[in-house]
Every structure is written in C-alpha cells, then in structure tokens.
C-alpha positions in Angstrom: 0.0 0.0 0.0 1.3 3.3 -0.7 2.5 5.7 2.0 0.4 8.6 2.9 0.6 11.8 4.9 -1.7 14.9 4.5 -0.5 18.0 6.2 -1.0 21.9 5.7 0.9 23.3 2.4 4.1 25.2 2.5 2.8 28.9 2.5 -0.5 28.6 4.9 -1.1 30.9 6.7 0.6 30.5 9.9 -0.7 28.8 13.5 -1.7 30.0 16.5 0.3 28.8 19.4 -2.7 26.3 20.3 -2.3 24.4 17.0 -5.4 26.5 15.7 -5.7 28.8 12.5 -8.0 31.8 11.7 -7.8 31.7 8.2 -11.0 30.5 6.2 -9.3 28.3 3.5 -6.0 26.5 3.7 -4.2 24.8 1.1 -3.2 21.1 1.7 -0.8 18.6 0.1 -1.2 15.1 0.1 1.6 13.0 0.2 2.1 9.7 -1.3 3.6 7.7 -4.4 4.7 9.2 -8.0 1.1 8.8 -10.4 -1.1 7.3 -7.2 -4.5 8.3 -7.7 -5.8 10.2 -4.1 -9.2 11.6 -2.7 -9.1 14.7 0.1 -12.7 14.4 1.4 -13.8 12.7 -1.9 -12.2 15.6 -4.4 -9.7 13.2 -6.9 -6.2 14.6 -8.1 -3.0 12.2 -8.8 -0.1 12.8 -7.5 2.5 14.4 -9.6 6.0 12.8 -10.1 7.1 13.7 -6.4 4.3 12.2 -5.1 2.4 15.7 -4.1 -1.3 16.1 -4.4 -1.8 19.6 -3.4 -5.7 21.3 -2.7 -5.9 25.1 -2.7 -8.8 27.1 -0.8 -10.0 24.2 1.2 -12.7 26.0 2.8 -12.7 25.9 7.4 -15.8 26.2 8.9 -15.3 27.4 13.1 -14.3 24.8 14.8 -12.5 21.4 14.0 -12.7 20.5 10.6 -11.2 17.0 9.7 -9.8 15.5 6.2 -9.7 12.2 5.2 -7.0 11.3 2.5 -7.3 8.2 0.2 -4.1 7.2 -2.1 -4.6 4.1 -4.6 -1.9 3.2 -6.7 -1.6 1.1 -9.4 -1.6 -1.8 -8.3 -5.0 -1.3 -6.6 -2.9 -0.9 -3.1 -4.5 1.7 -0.6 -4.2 3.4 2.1 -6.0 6.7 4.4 -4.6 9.2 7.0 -6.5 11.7 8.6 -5.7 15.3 9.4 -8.0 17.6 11.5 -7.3 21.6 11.2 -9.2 23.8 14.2 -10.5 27.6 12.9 -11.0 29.9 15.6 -12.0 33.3 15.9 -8.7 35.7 15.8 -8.5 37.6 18.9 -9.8 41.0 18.4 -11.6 40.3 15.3 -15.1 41.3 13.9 -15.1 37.9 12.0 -17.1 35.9 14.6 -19.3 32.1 14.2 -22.5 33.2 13.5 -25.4 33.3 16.5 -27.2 30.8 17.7 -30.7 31.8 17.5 -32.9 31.6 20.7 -36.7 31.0 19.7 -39.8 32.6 22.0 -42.6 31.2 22.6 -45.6 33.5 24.5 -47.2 31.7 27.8 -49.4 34.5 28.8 -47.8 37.9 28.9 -44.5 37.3 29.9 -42.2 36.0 26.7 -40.1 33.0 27.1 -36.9 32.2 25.9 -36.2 28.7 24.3 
C-alpha cells in the first residue's frame, strides 16, 4: 500500500500557538507515491512525479474541521490518513461564528426564551 501523509501546504497561513488557524481556507498537500490516484474528502487529483497532491482554498468552517485522505496506486494498493485543522476566531476580530438563535414562545404575557 502506498505511503500517505496529508498536512497543511508550505505557504498557509501560519498557527496560532494552540495548534489553531484563523484563516478561512487552507491549502493542503497530500503525500504519497509518483502517479497514485488520491481523494481529500472525496475531491480526486494524482499525485504528480514527487508524489504531491496539493488542494488550494479548502474552505474551514469554526471549529475542527477533519480531512480524510485516500491514495490508490496502481496496483490497486490503498491506504488513508487523517488530518484535523481547528479555525478559531482571531482575537480582536469582527469575523465571529455566526449566533445561535434563541426561539420565543408567549405563555401569557411574559415571553419565554427557548
């Protein structure tokens, strides 16, 4: 089975001392054998003659956002790995998760919050 690794690509934006980003998109490189065929959460590319797969503007939602990589090569070998990139809010920044929405419901004069 072919060796795999998926990590962040050279050039991302930096992380935060906890391991997390604040960026929205990152750009990630699969790596495996020369010509394997690979998935990053189901998107195909083959790896070029280094072995690289590389995705650009992988969108991050808040939170922890995981990848599952697939390689396959031509022999029909494969194998996964898994990476799992945290976006969080950057300190200071007007660029928050959106609200959670309360819903009310009216029990006689007084509203209640649900």
């Amino acid at each position: 089975a072919p060796v795999l690794a998926v990590e962040r690509a050279a050039g991302s934006p930096p992380l935060l001392p906890d391991g997390s980003t604040t960026a929205a998109t990152a750009s990630l490189v699969v790596r495996t054998e020369a010509g394997a065929a690979v998935t990053l959460n189901g998107q195909p590319a083959t790896a070029d003659a280094a072995g690289v797969a590389r995705f650009d503007g992988v969108a991050l939602g808040y939170g922890a956002n995981r990848f599952t990589a697939t390689a396959s090569d031509a022999a029909g070998n494969g194998s996964s790995a898994t990476l799992t990139l945290v976006r969080s809010v950057a300190p200071g920044s007007l660029d928050t998760p959106p609200p959670t929405l309360a819903t009310v419901s009216r029990g006689g004069d007084n509203p209640a919050l649900t």
